[in-house]
Each structure stands twice: as C-alpha cells, then as structure tokens.
C-alpha positions as CSV (number, residue, x, y, z in Angstrom):
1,X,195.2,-89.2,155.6
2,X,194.9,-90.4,159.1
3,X,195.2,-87.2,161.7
4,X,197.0,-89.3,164.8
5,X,199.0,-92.4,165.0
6,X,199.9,-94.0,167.6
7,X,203.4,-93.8,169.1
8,X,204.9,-96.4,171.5
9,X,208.3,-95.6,172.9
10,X,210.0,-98.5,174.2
11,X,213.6,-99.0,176.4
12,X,214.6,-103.1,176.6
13,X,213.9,-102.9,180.1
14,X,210.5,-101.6,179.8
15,X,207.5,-99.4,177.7
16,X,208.1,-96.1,178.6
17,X,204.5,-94.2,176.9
18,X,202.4,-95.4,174.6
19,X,199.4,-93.2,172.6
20,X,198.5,-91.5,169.7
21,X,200.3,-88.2,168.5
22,X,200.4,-86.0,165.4
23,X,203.8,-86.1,164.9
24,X,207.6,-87.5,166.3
25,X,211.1,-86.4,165.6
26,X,213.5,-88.1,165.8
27,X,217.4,-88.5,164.8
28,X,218.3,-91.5,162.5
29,X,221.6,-92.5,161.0
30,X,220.5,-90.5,158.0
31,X,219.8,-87.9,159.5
32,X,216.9,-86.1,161.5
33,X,213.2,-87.5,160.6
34,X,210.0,-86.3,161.4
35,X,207.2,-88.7,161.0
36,X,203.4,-87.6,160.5
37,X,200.4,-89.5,160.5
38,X,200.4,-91.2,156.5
39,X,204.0,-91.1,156.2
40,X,205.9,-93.9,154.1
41,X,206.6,-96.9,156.0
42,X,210.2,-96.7,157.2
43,X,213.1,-98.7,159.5
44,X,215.7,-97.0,160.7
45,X,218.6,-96.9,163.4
46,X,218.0,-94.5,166.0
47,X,221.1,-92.6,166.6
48,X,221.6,-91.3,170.5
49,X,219.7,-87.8,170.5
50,X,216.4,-85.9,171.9
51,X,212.8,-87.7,170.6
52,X,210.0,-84.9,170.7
53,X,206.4,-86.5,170.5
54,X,203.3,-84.2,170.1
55,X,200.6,-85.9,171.5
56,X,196.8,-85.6,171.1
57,X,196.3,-85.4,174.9
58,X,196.2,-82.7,177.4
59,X,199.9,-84.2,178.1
60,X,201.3,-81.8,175.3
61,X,204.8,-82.2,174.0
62,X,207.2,-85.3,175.7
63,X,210.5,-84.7,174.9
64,X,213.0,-87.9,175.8
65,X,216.6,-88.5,175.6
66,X,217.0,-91.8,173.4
67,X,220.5,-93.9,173.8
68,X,220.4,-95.9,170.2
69,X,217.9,-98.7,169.1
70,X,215.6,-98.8,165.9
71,X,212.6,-96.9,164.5
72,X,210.2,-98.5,162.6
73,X,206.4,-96.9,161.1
74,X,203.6,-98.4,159.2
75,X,199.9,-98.7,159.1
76,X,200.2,-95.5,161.0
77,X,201.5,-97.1,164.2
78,X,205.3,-96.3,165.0
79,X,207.6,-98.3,167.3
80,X,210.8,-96.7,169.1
81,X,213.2,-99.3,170.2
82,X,216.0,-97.8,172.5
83,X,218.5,-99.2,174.4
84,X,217.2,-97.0,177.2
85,X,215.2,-93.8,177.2
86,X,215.4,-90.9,180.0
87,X,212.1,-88.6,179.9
88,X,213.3,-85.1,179.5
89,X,211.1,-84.1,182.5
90,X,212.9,-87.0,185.2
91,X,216.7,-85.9,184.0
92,X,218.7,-84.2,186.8
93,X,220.3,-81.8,185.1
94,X,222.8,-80.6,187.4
95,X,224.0,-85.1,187.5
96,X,223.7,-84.4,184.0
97,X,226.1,-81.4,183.5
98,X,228.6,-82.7,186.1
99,X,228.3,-86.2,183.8
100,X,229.1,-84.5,181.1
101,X,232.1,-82.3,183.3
102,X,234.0,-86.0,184.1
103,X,233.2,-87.4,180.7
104,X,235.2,-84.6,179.1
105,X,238.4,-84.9,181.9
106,X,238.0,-88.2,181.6
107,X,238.2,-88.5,177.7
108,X,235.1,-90.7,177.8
109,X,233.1,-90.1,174.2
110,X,230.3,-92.3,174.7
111,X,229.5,-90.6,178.3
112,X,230.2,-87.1,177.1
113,X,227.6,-88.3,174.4
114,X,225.1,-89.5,176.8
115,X,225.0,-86.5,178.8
116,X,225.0,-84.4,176.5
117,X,221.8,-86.1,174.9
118,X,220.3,-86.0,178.2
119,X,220.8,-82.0,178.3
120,X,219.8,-81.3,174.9
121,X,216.7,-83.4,175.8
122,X,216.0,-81.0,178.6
123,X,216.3,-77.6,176.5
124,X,214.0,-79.3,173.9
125,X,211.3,-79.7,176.7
C-alpha cells in the first residue's frame, strides 16, 4: 500500500491546492467518507459540508467548506470537483454568522446551508 496520494481540490472557477496527503474526509450523498492511500476506487456526489485533508507537508491539516460537486479516487490520485470551495482559514466568520442570521429570517435553506458549512468548516480547522 502506497503511504500518500495525491489530492487535488478543485472549484469550476479555479484549482484551489493540489499535493499529496495521507488521508481526506469528506461528506458524500451516502454518507461521510474517508479516503486513504489504497482505498477502492470510488465516484461520488459531494454533498455541501467541511473537507479535511492531512497533508504530508509542513502545511498540516486544510480544512475547506465544499458547496456540492463530485469526488472521484483511483490509482491513488483523488479529484474534488466543487461548485466552489472556501478555505476554512480565509472564511470571515463573523459575514458567516450574520449569513447564517438573515438566511434563517429570511427562510432561505440553501444560504442557511452555506453558512453554516462555512462555520462548521472553521471549528473543524
């Protein structure tokens, strides 16, 4: 079994990291998955939720908030496709909680969703 694989985490409007990791979680339609170097190939839909990647570099642990999109692994290389990504590290959480404030007065699911993704990404750092 391999001991890294390499990870690249992409939003459609650009590649947001790319590099080699020991392993990613991250939530699917069936549920959370965690995916280690040698795992079974897999494709998935990525449902909106925090993506924590430990990586082999002196970077650590990158947590992101990930807004839907596709996950796909084999020959130890895995691909995150998201309609956009936020880095846990570059969310404002105080735009965040008053996001999440109006999305609730305002009866707006989707929002409320979205923030609360983006605050959940931020306590996962």
């Amino acid at each position: 079994m391999a001991a890294e694989l390499h990870v690249e985490l992409v939003a459609a409007d650009r590649q947001v990291w790319s590099g080699e990791a020991t392993l990613v979680v991250a939530r699917t339609t069936s549920g959370d998955i965690g995916v280690m170097p040698g795992h079974q190939p897999l494709l998935g839909v990525l449902e909106s939720g925090p993506v924590t990647i430990r990586t082999t570099s002196e970077v650590g642990t990158i947590v992101a908030a990930v807004h839907g999109g596709f996950i796909s692994f084999a020959d130890n290389k895995l691909s995150l496709l998201a309609e956009t990504v936020e880095m846990a590290d570059e969310i404002d959480v105080q735009r965040a909680e008053r996001a999440l404030e109006r999305a609730k007065s305002e009866a707006d699911a989707a929002a409320e969703r979205r923030a609360d993704v983006r605050l959940r990404a931020v306590a996962a750092r």
